[in-house]
N, C-alpha and C positions, 0 to 999 in steps of 0.2 A: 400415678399419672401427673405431669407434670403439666401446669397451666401460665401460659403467660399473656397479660395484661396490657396491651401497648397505646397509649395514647398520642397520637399524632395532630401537629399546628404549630404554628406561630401565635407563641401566647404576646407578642409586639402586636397582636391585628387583632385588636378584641378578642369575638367568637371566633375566629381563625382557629385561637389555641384552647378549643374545648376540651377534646382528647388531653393536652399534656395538663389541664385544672384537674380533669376527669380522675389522672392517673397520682395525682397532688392529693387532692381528694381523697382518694382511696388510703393513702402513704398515711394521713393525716388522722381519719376518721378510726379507721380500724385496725386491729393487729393481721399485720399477711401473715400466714404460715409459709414455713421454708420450701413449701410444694410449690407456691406460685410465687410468681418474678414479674415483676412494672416495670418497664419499660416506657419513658419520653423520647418520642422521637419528634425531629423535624420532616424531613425527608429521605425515610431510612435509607433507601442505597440499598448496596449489594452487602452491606456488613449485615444487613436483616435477615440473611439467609441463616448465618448461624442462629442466630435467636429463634427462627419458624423451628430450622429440623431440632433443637434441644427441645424444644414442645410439643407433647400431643395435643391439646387444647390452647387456641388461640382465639383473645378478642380483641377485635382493631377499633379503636375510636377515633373518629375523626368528623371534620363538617364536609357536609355537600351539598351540591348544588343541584337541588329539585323540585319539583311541583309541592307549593303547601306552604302551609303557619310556617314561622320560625320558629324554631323550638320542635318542630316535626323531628320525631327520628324512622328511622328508616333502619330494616333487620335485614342484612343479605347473610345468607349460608356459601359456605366455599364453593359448592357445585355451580351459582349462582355468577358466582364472581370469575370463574372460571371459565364457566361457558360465554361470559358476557352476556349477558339476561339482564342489564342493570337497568332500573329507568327511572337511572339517574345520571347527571355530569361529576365525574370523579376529580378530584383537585389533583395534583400532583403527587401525592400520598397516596391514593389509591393506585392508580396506574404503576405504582412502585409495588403493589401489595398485589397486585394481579401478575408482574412481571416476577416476583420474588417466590411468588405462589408456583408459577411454572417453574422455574429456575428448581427451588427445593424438590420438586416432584421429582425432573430428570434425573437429579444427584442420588435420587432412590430413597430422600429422607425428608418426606412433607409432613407437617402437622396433620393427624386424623381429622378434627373438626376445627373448624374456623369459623366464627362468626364477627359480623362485621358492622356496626352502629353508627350509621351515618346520621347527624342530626342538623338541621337547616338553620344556618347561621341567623341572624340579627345585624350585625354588624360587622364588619370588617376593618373600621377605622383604625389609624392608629390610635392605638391603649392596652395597655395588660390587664384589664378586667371585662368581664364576663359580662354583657347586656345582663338585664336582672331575670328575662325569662329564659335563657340559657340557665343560667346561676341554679333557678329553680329545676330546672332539665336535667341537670347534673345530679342535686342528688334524688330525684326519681329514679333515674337511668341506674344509680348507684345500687340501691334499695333493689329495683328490678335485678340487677346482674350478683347481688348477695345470696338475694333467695334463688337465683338457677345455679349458684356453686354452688347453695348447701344442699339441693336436691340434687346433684353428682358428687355426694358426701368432702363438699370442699368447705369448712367454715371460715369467714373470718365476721371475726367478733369487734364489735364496735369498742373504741377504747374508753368510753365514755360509759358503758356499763360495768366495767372489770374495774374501772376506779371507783364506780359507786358501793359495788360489793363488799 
């Protein structure tokens, strides 16, 4: 089963580019195995279709604009996002990941599940760093989505324990 990772923002707008820290993060922290693929996206476009139908398992990070803290994240399921059930305002990245989602379907070759992590900005300004409760959101979010791969026997292993070993 093949999983792929996509984090989506402008890391130029602070928390904009949570998803592409998110996806940095990951690259950085731990060793990926050759089953899953990262992906930084700005505003994928229609080139995203390739990357959904090569995946059975897909997760989209990105910010949004909704009720709550910042630093809130928010868990949509594909069925969710599909039907439009969201209640939330999607940035441009979404609306691309609901059109992309349909788009794959008709072509006969959609991802099985898709899950979707929207979490409520801080900042927007211009900057390349990360509000400090973002920063801290990121690697929660991290931690949380390690342990849902290794219970779908997916590991990736922090690289920071394989060099202590």
């Amino acid at each position: 089963m093949k999983t792929l990772i996509c984090g989506a923002g402008n890391i130029s707008l602070s928390d904009e580019g949570f998803g592409v820290h998110f996806v940095r993060h990951l690259q950085d922290t731990y060793f990926i195995p050759k089953d899953v693929e990262l992906c930084e996206s700005g505003i994928t476009g229609m080139a995203g279709i390739q990357l959904l139908q090569a995946a059975d398992r897909v997760y989209f990070i990105d910010t949004v604009e909704a009720q709550g803290e910042s630093g809130s994240i928010y868990r949509l399921e594909k069925q969710e996002i599909l039907l439009d059930q969201i209640p939330l305002k999607f940035s441009p990245h979404q609306i691309g990941l609901q059109e992309l989602l349909a788009l794959s379907a008709l072509c006969g070759k959609a991802p099985e599940c898709l899950t979707f992590f929207g979490v409520v900005a801080e900042s927007r300004g211009v900057g390349g760093e990360l509000s400090s409760r973002l920063r801290r959101r990121l690697e929660e979010l991290a931690w949380f989505l390690v342990d849902e791969l290794a219970l779908e026997g997916v590991l990736l292993q922090e690289k920071g324990e394989l060099l202590a070993a």
